[in-house]
DOBA-126981 format. One record per atom (N, C-alpha, C, CB): x, y, z. Coordinates in Angstrom, 3 decimals. Glycine has a CB too. Layout:
! DOBA-126981
<atom <X Y Z>>;
...
END
This chain:
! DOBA-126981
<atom <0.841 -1.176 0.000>>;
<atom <0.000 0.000 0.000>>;
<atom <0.882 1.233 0.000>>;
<atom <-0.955 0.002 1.209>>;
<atom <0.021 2.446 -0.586>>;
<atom <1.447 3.517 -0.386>>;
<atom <1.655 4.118 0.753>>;
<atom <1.504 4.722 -1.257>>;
<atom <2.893 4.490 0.715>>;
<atom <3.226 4.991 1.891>>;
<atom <2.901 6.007 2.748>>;
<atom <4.035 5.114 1.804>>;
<atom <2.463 7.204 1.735>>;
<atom <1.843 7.988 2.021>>;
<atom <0.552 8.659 2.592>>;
<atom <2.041 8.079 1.528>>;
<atom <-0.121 7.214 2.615>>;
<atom <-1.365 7.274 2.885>>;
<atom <-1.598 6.147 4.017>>;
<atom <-2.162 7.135 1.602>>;
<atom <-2.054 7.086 4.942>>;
<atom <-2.428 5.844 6.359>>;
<atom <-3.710 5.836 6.359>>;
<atom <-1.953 6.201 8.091>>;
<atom <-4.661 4.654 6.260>>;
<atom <-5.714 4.778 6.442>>;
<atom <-6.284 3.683 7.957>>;
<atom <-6.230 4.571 5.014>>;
<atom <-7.114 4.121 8.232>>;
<atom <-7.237 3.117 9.244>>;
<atom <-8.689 1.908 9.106>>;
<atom <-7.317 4.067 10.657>>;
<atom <-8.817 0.882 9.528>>;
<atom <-9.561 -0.703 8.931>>;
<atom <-10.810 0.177 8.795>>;
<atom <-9.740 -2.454 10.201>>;
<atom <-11.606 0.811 9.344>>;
<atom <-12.483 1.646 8.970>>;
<atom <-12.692 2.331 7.484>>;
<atom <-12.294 2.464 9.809>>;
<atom <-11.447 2.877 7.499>>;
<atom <-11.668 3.528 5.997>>;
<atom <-11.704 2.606 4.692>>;
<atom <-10.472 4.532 5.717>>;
<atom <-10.667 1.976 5.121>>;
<atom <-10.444 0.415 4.056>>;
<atom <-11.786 -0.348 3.756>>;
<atom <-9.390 -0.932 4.933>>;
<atom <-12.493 -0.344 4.570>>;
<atom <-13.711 -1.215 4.590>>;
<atom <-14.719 -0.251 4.209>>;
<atom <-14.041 -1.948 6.003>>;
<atom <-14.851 1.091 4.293>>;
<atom <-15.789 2.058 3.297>>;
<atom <-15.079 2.201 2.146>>;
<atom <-16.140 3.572 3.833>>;
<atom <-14.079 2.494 1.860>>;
<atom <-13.326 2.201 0.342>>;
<atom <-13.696 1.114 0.016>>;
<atom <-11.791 2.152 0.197>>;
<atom <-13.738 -0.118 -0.085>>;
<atom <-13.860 -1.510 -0.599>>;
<atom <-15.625 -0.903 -1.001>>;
<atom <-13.483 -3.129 0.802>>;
<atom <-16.258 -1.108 0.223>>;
<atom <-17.580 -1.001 -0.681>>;
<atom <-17.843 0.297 -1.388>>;
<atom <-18.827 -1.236 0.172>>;
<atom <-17.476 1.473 -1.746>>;
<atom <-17.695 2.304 -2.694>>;
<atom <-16.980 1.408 -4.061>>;
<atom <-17.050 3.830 -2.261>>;
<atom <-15.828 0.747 -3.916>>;
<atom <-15.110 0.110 -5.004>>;
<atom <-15.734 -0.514 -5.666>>;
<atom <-14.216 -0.588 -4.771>>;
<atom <-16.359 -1.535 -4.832>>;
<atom <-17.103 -2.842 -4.969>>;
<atom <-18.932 -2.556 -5.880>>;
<atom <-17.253 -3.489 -3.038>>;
<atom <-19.210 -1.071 -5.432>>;
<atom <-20.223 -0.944 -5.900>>;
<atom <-20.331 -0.590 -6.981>>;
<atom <-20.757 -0.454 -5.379>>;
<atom <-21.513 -0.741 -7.992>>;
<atom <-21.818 -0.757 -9.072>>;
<atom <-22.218 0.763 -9.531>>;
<atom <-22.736 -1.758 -9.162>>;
<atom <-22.574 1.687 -8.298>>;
<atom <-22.798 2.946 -8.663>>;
<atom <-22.510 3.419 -7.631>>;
<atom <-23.939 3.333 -9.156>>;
<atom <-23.041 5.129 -7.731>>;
<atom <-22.323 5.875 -6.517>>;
<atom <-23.128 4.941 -5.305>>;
<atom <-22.667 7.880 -6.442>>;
<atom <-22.498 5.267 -4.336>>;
<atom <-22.640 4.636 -2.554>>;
<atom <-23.290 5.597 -1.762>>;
<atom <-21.079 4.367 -1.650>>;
<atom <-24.109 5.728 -1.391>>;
<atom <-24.825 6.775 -0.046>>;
<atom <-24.164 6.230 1.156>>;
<atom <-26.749 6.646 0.244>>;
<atom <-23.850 7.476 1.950>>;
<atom <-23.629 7.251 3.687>>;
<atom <-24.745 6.245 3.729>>;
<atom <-23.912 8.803 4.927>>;
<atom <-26.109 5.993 3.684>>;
<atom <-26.873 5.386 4.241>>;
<atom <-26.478 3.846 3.886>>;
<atom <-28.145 5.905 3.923>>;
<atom <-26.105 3.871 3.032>>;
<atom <-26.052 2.471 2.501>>;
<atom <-24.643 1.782 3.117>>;
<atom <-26.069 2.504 0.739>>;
<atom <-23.565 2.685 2.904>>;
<atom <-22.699 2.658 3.457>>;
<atom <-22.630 1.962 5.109>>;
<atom <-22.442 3.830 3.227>>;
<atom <-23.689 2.512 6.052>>;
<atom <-23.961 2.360 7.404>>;
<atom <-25.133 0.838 7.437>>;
<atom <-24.678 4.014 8.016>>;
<atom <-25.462 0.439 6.358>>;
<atom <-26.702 -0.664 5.733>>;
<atom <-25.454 -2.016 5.885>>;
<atom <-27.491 -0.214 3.515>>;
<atom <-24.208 -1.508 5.046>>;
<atom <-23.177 -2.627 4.809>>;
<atom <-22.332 -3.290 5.051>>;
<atom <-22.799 -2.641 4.390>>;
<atom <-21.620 -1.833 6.596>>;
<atom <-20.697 -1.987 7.302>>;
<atom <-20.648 -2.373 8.296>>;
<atom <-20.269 -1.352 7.368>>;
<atom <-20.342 -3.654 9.070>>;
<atom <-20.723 -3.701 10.953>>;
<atom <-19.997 -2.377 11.501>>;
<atom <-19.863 -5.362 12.002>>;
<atom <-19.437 -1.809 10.886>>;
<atom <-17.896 -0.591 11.585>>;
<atom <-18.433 0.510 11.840>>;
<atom <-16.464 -0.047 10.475>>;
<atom <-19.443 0.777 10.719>>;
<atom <-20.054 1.934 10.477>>;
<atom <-21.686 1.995 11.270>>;
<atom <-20.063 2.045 8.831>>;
<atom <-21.733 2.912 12.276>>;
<atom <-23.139 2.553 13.040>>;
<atom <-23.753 3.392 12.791>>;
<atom <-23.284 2.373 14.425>>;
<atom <-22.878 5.223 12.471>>;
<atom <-24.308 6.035 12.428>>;
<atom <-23.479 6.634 10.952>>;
<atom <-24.886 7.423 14.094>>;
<atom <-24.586 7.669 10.649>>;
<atom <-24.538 8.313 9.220>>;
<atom <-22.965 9.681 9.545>>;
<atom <-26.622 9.258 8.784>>;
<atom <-23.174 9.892 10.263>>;
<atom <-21.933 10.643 11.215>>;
<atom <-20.771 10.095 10.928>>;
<atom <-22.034 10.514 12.815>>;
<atom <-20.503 8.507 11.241>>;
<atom <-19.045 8.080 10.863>>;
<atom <-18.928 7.574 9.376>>;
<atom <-18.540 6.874 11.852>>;
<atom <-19.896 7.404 8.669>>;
<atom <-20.218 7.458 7.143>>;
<atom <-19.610 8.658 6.549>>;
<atom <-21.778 7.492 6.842>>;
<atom <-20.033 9.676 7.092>>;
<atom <-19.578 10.944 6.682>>;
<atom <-17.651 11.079 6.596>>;
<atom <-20.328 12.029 7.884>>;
<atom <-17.589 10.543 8.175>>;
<atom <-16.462 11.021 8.602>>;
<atom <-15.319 10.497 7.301>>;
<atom <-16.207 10.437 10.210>>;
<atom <-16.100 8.768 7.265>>;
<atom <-15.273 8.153 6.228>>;
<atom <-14.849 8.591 5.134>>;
<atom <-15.690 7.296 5.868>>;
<atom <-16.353 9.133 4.724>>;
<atom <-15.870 9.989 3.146>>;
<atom <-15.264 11.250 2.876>>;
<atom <-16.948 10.274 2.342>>;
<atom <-15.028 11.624 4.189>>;
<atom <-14.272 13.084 4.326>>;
<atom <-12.762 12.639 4.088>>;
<atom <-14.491 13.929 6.014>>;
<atom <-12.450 11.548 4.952>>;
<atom <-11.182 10.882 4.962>>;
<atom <-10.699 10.254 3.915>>;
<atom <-11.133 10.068 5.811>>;
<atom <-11.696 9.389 2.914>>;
<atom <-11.041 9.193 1.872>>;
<atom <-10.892 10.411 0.725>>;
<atom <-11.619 8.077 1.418>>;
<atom <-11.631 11.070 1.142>>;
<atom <-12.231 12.310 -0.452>>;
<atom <-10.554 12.841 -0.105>>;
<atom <-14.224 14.163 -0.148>>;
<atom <-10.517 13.159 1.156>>;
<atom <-9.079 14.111 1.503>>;
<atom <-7.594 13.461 0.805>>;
<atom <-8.810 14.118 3.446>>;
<atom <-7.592 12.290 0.542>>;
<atom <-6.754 11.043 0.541>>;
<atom <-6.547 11.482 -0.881>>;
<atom <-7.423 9.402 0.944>>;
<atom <-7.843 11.467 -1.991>>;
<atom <-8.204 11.508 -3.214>>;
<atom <-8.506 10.305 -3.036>>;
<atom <-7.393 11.928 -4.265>>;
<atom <-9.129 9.335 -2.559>>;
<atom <-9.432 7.780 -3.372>>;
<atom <-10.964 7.891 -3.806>>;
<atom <-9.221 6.186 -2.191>>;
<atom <-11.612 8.955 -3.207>>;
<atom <-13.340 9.340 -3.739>>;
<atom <-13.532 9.793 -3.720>>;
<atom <-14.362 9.235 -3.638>>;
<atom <-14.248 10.320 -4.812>>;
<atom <-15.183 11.505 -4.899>>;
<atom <-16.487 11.550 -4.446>>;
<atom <-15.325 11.841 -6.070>>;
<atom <-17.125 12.972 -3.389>>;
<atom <-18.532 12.803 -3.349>>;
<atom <-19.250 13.734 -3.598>>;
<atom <-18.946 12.425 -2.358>>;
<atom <-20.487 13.884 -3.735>>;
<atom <-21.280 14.801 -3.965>>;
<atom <-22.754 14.702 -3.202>>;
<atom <-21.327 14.825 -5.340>>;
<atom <-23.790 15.706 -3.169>>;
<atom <-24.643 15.584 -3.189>>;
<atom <-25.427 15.100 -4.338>>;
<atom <-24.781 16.338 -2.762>>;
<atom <-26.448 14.106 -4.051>>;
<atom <-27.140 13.406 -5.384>>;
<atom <-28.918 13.938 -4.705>>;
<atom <-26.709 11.067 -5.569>>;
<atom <-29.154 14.927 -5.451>>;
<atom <-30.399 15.586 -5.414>>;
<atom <-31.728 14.413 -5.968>>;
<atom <-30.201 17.026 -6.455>>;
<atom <-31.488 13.412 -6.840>>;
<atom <-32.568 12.851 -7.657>>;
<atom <-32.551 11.547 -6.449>>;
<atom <-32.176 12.484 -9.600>>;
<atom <-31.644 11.199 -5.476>>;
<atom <-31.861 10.314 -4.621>>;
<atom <-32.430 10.626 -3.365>>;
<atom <-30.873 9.768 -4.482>>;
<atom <-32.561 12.322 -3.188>>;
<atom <-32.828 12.715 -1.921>>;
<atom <-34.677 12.583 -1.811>>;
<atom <-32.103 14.359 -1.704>>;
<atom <-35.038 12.151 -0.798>>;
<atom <-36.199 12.039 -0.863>>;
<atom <-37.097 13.367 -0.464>>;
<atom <-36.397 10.953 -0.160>>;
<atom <-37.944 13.700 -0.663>>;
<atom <-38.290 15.476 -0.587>>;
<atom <-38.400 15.455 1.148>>;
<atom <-40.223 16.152 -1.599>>;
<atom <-38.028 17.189 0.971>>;
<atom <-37.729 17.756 2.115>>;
<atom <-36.767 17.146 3.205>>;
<atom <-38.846 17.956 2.600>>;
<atom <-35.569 16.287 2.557>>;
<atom <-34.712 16.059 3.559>>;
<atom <-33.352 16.741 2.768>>;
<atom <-34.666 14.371 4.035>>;
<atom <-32.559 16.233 4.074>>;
<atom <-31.143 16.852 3.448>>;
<atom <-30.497 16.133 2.093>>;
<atom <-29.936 16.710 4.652>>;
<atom <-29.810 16.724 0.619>>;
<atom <-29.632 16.047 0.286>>;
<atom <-28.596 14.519 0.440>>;
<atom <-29.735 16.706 -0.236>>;
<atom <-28.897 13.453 -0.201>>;
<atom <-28.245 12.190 0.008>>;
<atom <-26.387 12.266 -0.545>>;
<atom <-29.277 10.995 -0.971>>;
<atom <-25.665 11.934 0.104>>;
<atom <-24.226 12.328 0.254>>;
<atom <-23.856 10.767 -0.653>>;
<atom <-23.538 12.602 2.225>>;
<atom <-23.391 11.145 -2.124>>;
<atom <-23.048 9.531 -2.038>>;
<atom <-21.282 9.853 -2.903>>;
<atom <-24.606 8.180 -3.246>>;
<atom <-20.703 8.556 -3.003>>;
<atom <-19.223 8.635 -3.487>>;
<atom <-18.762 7.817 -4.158>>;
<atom <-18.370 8.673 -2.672>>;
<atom <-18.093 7.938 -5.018>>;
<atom <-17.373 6.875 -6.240>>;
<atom <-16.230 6.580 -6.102>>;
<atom <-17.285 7.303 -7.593>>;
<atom <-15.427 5.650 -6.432>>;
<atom <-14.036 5.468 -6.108>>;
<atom <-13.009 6.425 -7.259>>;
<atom <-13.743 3.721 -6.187>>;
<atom <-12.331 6.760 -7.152>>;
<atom <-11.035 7.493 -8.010>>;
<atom <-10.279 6.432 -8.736>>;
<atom <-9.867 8.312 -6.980>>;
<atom <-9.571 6.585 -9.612>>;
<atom <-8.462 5.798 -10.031>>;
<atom <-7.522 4.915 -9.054>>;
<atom <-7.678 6.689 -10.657>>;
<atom <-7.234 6.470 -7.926>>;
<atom <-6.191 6.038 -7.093>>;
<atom <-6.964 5.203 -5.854>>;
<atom <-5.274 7.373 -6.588>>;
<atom <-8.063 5.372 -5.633>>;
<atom <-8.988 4.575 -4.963>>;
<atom <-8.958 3.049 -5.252>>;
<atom <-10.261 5.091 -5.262>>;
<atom <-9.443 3.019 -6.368>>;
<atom <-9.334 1.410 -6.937>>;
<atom <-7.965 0.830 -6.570>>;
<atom <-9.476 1.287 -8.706>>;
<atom <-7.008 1.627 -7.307>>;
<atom <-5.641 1.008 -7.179>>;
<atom <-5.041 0.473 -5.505>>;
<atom <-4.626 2.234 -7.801>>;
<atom <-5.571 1.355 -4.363>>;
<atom <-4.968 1.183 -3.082>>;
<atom <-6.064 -0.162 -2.868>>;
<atom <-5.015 2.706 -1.886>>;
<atom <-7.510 -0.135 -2.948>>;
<atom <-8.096 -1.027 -2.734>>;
<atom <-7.353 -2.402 -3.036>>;
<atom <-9.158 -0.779 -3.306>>;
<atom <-7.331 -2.416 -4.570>>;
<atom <-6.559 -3.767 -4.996>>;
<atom <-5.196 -3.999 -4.396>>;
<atom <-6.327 -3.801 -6.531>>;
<atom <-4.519 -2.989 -4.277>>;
<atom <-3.410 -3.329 -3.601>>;
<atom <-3.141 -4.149 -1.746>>;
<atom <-2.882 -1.987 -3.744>>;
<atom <-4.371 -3.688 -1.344>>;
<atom <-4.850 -3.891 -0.117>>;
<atom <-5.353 -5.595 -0.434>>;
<atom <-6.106 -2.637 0.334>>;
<atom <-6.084 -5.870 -1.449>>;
<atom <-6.624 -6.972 -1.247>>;
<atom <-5.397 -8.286 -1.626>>;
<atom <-7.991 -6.912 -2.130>>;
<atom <-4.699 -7.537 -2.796>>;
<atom <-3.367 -8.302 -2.656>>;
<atom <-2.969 -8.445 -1.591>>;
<atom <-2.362 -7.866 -3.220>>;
<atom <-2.352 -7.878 -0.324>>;
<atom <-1.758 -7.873 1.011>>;
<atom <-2.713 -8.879 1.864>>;
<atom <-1.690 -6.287 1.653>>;
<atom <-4.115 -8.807 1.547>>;
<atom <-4.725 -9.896 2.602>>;
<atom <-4.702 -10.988 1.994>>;
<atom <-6.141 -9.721 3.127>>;
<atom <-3.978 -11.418 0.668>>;
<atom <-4.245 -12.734 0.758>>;
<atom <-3.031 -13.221 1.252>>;
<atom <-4.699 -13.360 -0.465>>;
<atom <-2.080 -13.186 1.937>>;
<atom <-1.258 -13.269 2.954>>;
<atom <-1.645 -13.460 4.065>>;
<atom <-0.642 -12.452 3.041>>;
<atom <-2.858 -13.191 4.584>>;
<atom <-3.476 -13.498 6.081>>;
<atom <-3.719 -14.280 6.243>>;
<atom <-4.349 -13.096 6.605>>;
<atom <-3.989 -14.934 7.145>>;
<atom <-3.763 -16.523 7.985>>;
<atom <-5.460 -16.877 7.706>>;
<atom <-3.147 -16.441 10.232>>;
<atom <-5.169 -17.900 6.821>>;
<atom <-6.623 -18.511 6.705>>;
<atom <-7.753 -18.384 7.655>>;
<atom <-6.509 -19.806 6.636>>;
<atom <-7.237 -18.629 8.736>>;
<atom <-8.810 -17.817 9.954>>;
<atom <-8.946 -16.896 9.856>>;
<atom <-8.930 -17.666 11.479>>;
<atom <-8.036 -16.106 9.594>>;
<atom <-8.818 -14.502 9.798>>;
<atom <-9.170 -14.236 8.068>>;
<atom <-7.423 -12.905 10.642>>;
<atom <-9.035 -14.742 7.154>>;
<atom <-9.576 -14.913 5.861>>;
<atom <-11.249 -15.290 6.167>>;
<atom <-8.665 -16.164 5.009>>;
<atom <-11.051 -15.900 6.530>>;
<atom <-12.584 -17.179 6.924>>;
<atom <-13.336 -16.208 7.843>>;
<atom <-12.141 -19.079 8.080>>;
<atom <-13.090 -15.563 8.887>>;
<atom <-13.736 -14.576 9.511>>;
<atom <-14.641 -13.811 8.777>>;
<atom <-12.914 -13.823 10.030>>;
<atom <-13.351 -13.061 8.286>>;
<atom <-13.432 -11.984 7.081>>;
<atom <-14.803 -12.233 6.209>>;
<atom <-12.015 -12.160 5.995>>;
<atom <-14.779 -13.263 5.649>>;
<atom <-15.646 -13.812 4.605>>;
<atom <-17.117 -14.260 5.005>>;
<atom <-14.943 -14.978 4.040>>;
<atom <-17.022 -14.614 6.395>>;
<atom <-18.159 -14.715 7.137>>;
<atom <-19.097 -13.346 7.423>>;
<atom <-17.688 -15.297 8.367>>;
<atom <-18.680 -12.544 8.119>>;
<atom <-18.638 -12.017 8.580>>;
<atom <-19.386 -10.684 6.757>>;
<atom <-17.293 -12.280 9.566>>;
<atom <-18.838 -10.861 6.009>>;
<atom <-19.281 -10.450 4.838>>;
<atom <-20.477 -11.206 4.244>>;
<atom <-18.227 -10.470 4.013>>;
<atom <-20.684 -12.482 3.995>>;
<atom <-21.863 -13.327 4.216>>;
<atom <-22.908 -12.895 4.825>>;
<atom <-21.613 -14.325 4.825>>;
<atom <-22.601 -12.283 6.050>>;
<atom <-23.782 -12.327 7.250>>;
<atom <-24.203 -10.770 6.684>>;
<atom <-23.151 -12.508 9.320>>;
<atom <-23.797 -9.893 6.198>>;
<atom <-24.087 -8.399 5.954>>;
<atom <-24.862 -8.361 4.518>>;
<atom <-22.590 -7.438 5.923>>;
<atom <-24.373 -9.850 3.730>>;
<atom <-25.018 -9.812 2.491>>;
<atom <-26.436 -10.227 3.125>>;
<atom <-24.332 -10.828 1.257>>;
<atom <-26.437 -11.388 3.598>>;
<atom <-27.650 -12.127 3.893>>;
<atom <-28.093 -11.239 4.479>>;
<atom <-27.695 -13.365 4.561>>;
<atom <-28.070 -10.254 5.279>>;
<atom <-29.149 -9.486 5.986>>;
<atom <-29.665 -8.118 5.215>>;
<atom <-28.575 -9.091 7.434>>;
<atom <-28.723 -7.687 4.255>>;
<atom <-29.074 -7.267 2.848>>;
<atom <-30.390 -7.617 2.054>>;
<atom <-28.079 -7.757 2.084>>;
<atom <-29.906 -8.681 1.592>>;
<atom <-30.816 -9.892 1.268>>;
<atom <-32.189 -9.981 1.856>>;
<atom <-30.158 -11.103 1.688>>;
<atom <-32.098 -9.777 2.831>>;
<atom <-33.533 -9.951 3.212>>;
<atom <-33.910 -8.963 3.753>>;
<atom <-33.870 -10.954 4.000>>;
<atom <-33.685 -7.460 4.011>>;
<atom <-34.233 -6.635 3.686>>;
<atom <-34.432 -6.084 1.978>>;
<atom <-33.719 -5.956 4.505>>;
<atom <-34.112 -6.212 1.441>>;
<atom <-34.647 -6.258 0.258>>;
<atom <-35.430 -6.977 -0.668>>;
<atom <-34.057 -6.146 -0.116>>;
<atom <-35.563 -8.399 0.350>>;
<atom <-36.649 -9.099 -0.365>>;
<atom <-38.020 -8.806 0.504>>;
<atom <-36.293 -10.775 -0.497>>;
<atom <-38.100 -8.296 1.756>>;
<atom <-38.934 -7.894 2.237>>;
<atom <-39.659 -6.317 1.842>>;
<atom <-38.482 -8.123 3.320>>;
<atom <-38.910 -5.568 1.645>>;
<atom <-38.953 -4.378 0.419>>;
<atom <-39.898 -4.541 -0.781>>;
<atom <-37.518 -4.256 -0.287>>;
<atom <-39.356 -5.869 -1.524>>;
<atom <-39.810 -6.406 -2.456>>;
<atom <-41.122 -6.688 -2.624>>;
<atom <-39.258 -7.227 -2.559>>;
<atom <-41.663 -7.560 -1.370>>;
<atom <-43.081 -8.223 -0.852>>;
<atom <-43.840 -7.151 -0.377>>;
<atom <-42.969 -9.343 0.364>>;
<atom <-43.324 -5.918 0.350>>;
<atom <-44.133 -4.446 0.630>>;
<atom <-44.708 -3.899 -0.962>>;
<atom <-42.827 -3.060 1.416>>;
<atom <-43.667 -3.794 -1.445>>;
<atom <-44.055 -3.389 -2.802>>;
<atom <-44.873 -3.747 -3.415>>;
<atom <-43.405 -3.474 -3.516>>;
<atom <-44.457 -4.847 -3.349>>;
<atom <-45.431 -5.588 -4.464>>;
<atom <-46.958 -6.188 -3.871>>;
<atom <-44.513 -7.014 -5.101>>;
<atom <-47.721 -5.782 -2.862>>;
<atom <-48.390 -5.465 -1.731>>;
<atom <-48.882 -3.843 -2.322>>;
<atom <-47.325 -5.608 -0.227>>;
<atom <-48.125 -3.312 -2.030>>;
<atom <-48.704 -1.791 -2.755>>;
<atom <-49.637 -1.382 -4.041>>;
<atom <-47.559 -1.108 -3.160>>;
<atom <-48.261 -2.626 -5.120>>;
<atom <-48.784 -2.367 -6.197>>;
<atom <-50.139 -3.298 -6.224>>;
<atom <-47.760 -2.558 -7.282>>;
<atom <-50.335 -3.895 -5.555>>;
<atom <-51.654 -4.796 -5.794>>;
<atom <-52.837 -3.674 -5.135>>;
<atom <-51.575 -6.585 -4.803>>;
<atom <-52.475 -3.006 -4.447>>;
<atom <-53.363 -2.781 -3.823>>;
<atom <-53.826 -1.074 -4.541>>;
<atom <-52.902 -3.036 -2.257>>;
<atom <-53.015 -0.688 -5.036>>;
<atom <-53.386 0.390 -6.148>>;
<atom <-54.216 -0.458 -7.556>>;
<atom <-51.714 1.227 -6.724>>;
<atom <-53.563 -1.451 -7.745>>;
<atom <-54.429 -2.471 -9.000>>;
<atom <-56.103 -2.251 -8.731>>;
<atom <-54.018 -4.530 -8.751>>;
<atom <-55.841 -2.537 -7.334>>;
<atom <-57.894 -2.757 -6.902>>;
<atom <-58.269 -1.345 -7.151>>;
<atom <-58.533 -3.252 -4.784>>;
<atom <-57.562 -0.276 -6.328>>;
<atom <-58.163 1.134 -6.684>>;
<atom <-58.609 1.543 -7.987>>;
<atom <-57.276 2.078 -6.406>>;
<atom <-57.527 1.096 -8.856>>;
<atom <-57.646 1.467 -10.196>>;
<atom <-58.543 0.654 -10.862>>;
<atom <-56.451 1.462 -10.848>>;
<atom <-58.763 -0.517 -10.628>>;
<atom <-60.346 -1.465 -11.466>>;
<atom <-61.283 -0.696 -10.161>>;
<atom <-60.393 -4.081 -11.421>>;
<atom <-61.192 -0.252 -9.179>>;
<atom <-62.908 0.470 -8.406>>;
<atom <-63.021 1.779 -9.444>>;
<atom <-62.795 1.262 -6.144>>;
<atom <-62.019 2.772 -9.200>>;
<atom <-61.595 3.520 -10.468>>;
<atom <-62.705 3.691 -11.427>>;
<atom <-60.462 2.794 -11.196>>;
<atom <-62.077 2.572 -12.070>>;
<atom <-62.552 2.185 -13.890>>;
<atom <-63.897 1.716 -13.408>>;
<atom <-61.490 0.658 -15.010>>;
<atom <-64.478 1.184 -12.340>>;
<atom <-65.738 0.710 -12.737>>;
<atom <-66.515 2.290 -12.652>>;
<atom <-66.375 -0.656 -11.634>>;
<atom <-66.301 2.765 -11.695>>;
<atom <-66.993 3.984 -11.103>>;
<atom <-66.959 4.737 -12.492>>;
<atom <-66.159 4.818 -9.687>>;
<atom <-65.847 4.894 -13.007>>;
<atom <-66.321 5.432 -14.437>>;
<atom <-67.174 4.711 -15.450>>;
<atom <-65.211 5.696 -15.168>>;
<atom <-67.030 3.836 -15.354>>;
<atom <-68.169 2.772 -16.546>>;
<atom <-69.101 3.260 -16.256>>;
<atom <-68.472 1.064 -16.478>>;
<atom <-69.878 2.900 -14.934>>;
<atom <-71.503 3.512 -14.074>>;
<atom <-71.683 4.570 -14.502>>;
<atom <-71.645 3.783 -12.418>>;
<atom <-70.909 5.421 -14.333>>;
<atom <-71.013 7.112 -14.680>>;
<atom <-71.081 7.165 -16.213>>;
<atom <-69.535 8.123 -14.113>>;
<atom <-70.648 6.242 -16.743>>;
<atom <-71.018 6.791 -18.409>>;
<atom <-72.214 5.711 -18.884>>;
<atom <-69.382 6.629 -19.713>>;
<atom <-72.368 4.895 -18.408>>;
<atom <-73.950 4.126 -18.291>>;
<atom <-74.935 5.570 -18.393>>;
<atom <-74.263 3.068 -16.398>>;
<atom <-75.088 5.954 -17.099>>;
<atom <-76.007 6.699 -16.591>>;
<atom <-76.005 8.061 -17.241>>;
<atom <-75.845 6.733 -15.221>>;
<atom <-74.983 8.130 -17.944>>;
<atom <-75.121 9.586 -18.979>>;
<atom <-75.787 8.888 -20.259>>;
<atom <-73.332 10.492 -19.496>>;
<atom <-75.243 8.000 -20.296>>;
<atom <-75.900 7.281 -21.976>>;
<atom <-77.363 7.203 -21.827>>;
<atom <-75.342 5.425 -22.428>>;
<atom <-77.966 6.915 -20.680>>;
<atom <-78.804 6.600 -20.380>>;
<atom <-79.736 7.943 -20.074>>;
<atom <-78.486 5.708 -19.548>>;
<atom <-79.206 8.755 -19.629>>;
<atom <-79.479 10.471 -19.731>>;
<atom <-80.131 10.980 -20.763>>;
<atom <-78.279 11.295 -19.801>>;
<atom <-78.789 10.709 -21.657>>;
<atom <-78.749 11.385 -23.030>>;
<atom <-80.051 10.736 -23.901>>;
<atom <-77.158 11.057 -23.837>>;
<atom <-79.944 8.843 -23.582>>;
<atom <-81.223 8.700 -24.318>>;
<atom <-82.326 8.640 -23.819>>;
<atom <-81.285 7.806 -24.958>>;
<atom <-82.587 9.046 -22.543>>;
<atom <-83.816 9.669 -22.058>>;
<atom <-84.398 10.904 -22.768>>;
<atom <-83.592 10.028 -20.725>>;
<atom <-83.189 12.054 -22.545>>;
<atom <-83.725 13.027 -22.927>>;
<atom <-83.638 12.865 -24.430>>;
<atom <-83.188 14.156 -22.332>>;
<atom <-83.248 12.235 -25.120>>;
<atom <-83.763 12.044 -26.929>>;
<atom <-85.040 11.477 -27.230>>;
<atom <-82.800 10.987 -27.822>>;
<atom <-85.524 10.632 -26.425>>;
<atom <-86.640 10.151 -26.416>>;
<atom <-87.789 11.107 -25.902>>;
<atom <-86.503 9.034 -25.745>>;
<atom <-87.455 11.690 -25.043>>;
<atom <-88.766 12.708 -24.411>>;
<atom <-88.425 14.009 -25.386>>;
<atom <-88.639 13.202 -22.328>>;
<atom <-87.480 13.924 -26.208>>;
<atom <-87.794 15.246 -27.138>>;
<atom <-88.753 15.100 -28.224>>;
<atom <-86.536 15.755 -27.844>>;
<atom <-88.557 13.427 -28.638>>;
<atom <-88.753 12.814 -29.615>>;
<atom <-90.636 12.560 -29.667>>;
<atom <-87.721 11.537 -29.499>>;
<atom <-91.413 12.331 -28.102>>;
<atom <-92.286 12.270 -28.236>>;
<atom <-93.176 13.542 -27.903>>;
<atom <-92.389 11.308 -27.813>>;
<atom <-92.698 14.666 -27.852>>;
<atom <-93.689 15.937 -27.683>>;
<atom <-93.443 16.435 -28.801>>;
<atom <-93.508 17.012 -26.512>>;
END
């Protein structure tokens, strides 16, 4: 790793998952992934520490912020980001198979609980959308009735024009 840069297992482990991720990373998610990371506070702190480093960039992401909160803080890895990461992961495969196996567990258990908040997410949702489905056929009937009863209007009053 370079020399120049001390980071401490904290930061390493919010670097890896900004690395690891497929798009920018929110503090929130960040604090979702990490056992290290407990509040949105040391999320922050992290990305102050790497942004300072240069290994990420962050920004505010306005289209993720949900209305009327603060906007959502998220971060991407840098060039030099990636590079210390990989270099880091080179160095642990030198670590003593238990603490490999820890490691890996211990990552398991953060996916799986991932995992099932998002499949529970999933089942809310899709719960929602059923339940807007019914609104929208009560909806549509309530309009059918309503254009019954105009048709039915309309040929009332054609008929009572029709016989005076």
């Amino acid at each position: 790793m370079d020399d120049d840069i001390d980071l401490a297992r904290e930061d390493l482990a919010v670097l890896h998952a900004v690395v690891d991720a497929d798009r920018a990373v929110s503090t929130s998610t960040i604090k979702e992934q990490l056992y290290c990371i407990d509040t949105g506070s040391q999320a922050r702190y992290r990305f102050n520490n790497l942004e300072g480093c240069g290994l990420i960039e962050t920004w505010h992401d306005d289209e993720r912020t949900p209305e009327h909160q603060m906007a959502v803080r998220v971060a991407e890895p840098t060039e030099a980001g990636r590079e210390i990461a990989e270099e880091f992961d080179e160095d642990t495969e030198t670590l003593p198979l238990e603490e490999r196996m820890l490691r890996l567990e211990k990552q398991v258990g953060r996916m799986r609980e991932t995992y099932g908040k998002v499949k529970t997410r999933i089942v809310d949702l899709e719960d929602e959308v059923e339940d807007h489905d019914d609104d929208l056929e009560e909806v549509a009937e309530e309009i059918r009735n309503i254009k019954r009863v105009l048709v039915d209007e309309t040929d009332s009053r054609i008929s009572a024009g029709e016989d005076s």
